[in-house]
N, C-alpha and C positions, 0 to 999 in steps of 0.2 A: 666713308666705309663702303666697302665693296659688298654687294649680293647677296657674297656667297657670307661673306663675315656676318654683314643680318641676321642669315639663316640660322651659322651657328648659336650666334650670340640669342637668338630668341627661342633654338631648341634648348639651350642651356637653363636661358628663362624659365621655359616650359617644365624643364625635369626639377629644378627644384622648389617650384609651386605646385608641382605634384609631391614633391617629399615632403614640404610642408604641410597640404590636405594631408596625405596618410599617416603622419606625425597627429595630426591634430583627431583623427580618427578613430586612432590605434595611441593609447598611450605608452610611452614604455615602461615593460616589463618591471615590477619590482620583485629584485631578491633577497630572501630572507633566510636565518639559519637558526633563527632562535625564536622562542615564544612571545618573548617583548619586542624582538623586530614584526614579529608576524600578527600580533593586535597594531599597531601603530600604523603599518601598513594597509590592514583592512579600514581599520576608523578614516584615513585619508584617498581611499583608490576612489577615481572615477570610473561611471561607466564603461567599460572595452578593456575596461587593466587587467593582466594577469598577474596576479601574485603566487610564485616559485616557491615554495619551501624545498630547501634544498632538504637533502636523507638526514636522517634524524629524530628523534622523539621530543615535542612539545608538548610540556604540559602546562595546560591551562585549568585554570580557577573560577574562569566565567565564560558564557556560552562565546564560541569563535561564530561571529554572525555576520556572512558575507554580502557585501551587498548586491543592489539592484547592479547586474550587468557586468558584476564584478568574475573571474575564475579562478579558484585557488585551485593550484596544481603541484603535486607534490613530483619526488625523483623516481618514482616505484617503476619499475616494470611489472606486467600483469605478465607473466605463463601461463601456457594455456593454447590449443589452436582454436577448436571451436568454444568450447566452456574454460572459462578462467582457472588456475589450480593455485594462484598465491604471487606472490612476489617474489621477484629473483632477488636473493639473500644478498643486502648491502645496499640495497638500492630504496628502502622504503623509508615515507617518510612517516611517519606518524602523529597524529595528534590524540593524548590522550589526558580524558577529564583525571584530577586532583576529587577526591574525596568530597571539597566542600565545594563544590561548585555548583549549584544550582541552575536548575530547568537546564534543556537540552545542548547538549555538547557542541553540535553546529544547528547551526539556522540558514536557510539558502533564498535571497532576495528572489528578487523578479530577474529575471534571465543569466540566471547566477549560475555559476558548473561549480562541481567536484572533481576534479581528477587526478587519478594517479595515486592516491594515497589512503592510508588508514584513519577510520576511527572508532577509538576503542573507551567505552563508558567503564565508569569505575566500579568494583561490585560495592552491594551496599546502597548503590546512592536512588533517588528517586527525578527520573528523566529520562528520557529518551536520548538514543546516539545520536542521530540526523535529524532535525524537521523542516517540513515545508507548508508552512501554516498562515492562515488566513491571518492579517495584521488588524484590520479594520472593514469595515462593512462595504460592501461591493469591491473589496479589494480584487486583484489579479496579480497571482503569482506563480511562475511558470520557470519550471529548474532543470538540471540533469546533471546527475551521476555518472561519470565514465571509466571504469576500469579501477572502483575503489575497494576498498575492503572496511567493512562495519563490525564490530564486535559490541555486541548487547551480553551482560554477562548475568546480569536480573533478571528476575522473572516479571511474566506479567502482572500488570496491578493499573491501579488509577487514582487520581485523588481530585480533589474540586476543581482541576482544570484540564484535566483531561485522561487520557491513555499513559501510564510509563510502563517500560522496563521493555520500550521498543528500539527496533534496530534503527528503523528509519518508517517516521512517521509524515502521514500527509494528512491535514485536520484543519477543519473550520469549525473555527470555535465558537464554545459559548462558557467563556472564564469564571468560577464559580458557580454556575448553575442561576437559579433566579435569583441569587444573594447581588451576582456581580452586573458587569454594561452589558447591555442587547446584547444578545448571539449577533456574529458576523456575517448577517442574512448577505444574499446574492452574491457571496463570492465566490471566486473562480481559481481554482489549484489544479496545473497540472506538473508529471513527474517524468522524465524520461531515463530511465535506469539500464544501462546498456556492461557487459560483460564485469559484473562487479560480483564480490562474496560478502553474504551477508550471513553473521553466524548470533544464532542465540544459544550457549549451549543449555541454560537452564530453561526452557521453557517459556521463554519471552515470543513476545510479537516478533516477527523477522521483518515483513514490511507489513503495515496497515494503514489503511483509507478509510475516513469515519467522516460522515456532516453530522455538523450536531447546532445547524443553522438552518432555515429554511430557505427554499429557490437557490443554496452553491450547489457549485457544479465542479468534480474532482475526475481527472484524465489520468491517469496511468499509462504508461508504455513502457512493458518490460520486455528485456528482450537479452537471450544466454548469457543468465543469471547462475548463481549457484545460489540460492536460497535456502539456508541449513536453519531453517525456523519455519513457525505458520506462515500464512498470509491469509491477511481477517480484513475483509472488508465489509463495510458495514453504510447502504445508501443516506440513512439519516438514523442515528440514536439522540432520543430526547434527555437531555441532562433539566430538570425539570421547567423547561419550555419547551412546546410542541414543535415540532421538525416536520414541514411537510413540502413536497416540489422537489427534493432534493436529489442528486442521481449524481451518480459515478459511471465511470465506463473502466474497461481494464482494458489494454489488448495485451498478451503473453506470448512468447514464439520460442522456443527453442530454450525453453530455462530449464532446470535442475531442482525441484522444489526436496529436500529433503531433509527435515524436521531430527533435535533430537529424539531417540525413543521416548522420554520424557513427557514429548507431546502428546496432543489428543488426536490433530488435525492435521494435513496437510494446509490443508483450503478453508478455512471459514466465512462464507460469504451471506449476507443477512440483507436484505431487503430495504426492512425498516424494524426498529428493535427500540426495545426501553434496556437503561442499561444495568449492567451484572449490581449494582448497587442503588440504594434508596435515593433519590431524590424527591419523587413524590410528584406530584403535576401530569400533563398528560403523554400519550406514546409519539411515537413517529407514524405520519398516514400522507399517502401518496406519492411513494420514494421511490426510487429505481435503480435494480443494478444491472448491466450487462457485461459478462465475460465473455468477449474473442479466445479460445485458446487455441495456441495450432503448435504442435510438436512438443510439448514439456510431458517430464516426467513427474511424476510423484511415487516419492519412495522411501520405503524404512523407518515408514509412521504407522501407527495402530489405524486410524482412520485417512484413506483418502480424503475426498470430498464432504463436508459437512455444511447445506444450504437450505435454505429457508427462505420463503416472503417475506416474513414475521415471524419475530421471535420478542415472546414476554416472559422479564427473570421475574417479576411478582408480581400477586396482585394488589401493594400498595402504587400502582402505578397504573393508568390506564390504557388497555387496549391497542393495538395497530394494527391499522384496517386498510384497504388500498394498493398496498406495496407490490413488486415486483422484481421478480431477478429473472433474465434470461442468461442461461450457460450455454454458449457454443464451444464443443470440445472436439477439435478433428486432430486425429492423431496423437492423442493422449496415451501416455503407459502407468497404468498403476500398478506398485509393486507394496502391497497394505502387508499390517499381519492382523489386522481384525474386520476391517470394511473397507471394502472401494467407497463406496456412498455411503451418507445417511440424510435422503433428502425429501421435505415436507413444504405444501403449500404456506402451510404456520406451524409452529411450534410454539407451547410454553412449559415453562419448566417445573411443571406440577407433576412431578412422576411418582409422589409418596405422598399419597392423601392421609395417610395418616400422623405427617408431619406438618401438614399445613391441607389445608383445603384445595381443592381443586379452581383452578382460574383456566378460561378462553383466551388465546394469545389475542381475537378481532376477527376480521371480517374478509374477503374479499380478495388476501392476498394470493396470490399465485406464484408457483415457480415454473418456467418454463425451460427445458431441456432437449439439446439436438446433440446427441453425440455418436460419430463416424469413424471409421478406420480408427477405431482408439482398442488398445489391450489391455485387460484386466488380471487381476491377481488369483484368477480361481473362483474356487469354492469359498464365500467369506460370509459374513454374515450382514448382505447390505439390506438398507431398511428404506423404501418406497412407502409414502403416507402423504393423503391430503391435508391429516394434522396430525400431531404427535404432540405427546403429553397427557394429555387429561385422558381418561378412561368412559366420563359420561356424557354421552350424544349431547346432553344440554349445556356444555362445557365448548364443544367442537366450534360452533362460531356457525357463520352460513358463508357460502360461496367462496372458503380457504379451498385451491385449487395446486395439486401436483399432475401438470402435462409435459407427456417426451414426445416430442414429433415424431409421424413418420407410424409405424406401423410395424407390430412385433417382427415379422418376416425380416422387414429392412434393417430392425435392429441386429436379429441376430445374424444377416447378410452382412452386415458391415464389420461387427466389431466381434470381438473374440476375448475370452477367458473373465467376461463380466457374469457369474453366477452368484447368486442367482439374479436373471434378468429382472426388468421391472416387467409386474405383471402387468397383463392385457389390457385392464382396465383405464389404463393411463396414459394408454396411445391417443392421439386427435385425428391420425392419418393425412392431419396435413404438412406436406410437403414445404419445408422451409430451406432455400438456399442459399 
């Protein structure tokens, strides 16, 4: 054989032990057009598979749970240049819970996507639309959503294992509280949620971030969202075992945050908190939240911003001490009709002593605040407090701490129609950049 023949015959070699690797790589594509193709197909994908749902509405009766590395992608077009506005009509796929279906609609493994499609929870039912939740203890699970659409049509609620009546939840668990297995201590969730709509219209969670495990760690990256619901993040809540090391981080850029009227909040962000119901046992203590925001709007809620260190719903539950949130907000627009803010070192929710006694939310928490080039809604009624709640100095707790960087001048230099400002008292003057 000639040379030149070699040469061919060993490029030839070469290209398809290259298409073999990329075959072996890359599996192929599975497509699906119906509910029973589209379980069968998740229960079998490998790692790197995309599974197709072509247009359509699937309804399913048990949670659709994609796996590790797996992307299910529907036919939808997203519209929309900078911010999403819906699907181009004909082209969506949907998947939507059946009445009896229990716990959450989808479930998103470790390097798992969403894209391209709906999903929509049934009303009535108790679950959340999306979750990305800790499996087991020092687990690591890490997702994204791209270009989807969520419909949450419940409100918010909770029952022994967690948050419902959410759009899309990220949670490290602790399943029944101290009845059920260890909290899912050390583990690690993040979410990357990029040009999707996410709608609660009655009053549901939109997205929420909650440890209710001690030492996980939850990442957020949202980024020109339309979020028509809260977003409540929450460092560590004690389901009655203690939560403590635990931190979230957010970063948001260019989202849409607008709540039905219905709601209370845009933003509910908490430190470390015991939760809205009895469990009993002790709070969350030494937890941390930090928000990046840069560009989002919040609008057409009663309340902008609602933040706290610490927040305590009774006093059959003990105390949270330690905690921490920093809010960094550059170029934020709020557009309230009752408050931009309502923000406190700690808070608990003794505001009617003559309903119940007065209780101290703990100790030590602090929130810290940098907010620049951001616009506000006016004249509203926002409320700056190193605690809120209790009425009696011996109630307050010691070293609960509300500080904004920087220095009244710079505030009111920077940002514009936030009245009334935070008073004087709760500048540090020091410079954070």
């Amino acid at each position: 054989m000639s040379a030149k023949r070699w040469l061919v015959a060993l490029i030839v070699l070469a290209g398809i032990a290259a298409a073999a690797g990329a075959s072996a790589a890359s599996p192929k594509p599975i497509v699906v057009s119906d509910a029973d193709a589209l379980r069968s197909a998740l229960a079998k994908a490998k790692p790197g598979t995309r599974v197709i749902a072509q247009p359509g509405t699937y309804d399913v009766s048990a949670t659709v749970s994609v796996p590790d590395g797996v992307t299910l992608e529907g036919g939808g077009v997203m519209q929309g240049a900078v911010l999403p506005r819906g699907f181009q009509p004909g082209t969506e796929t949907t998947i939507v819970a059946l009445p009896e279906l229990t716990g959450d609609v989808v479930t998103l493994g470790n390097g798992a996507s969403l894209r391209r499609l709906s999903v929509a929870d049934a009303e009535g039912r108790d679950g959340n639309a999306v979750g990305v939740l800790s499996r087991r203890i020092g687990d690591s699970v890490s997702a994204s959503i791209v270009e989807c659409e969520v419909v949450q049509p419940n409100f918010a609620a909770g029952n022994s294992d967690g948050p419902t009546g959410g759009g899309i939840e990220v949670f490290t668990r602790n399943l029944q509280g101290p009845a059920g297995p260890p909290p899912e201590t050390d583990a690690s969730l993040s979410l990357s949620l990029e040009r999707s709509i996410v709608r609660t219209p009655n009053d549901g969670r939109a997205v929420f971030a909650i440890n209710s495990a001690s030492r996980a760690r939850i990442a957020l990256d949202l980024s020109h969202n339309v979020i028509a619901g809260t977003l409540d993040v929450a460092g560590g809540i004690s389901r009655g075992d203690a939560v403590t090391d635990a931190a979230i981080t957010l970063v948001s850029a260019g989202n849409l945050y607008a709540p039905p009227a219905e709601s209370q909040n845009g933003w509910t962000i908490t430190g470390g908190a015991t939760p809205p119901f009895a469990f009993g046992g002790p709070g969350a203590s030494h937890n941390h939240v930090r928000v990046d925001s840069t560009g989002d709007r919040i609008e057409g809620v009663p309340g902008g911003i609602l933040a706290s260190g610490a927040r305590r719903f009774s006093a059959n539950i003990g105390p949270s001490s330690d905690n921490a949130v920093e809010l960094r907000l550059t170029g934020l627009t709020l557009s309230t009709m009752e408050s931009d803010f309502v923000l406190a070192g700690a808070r608990s929710e003794s505001f009617d002593p003559a309903v119940k006694p007065e209780f101290g939310p703990g100790d030590r928490n602090t929130l810290t605040v940098l907010v620049r080039n951001s616009t506000g809604s006016g004249q509203r009624a926002n409320v700056y407090a190193n605690v809120l709640g209790p009425m009696q100095p011996m109630n307050f707790g010691t070293g609960n701490r509300l500080a904004f960087v920087g220095t009244p001048a710079e505030f009111a230099e920077s940002n514009v129609g936030i009245v009334p400002p935070p008073p004087a008292k709760f500048f540090t003057a020091r410079r954070n950049t």
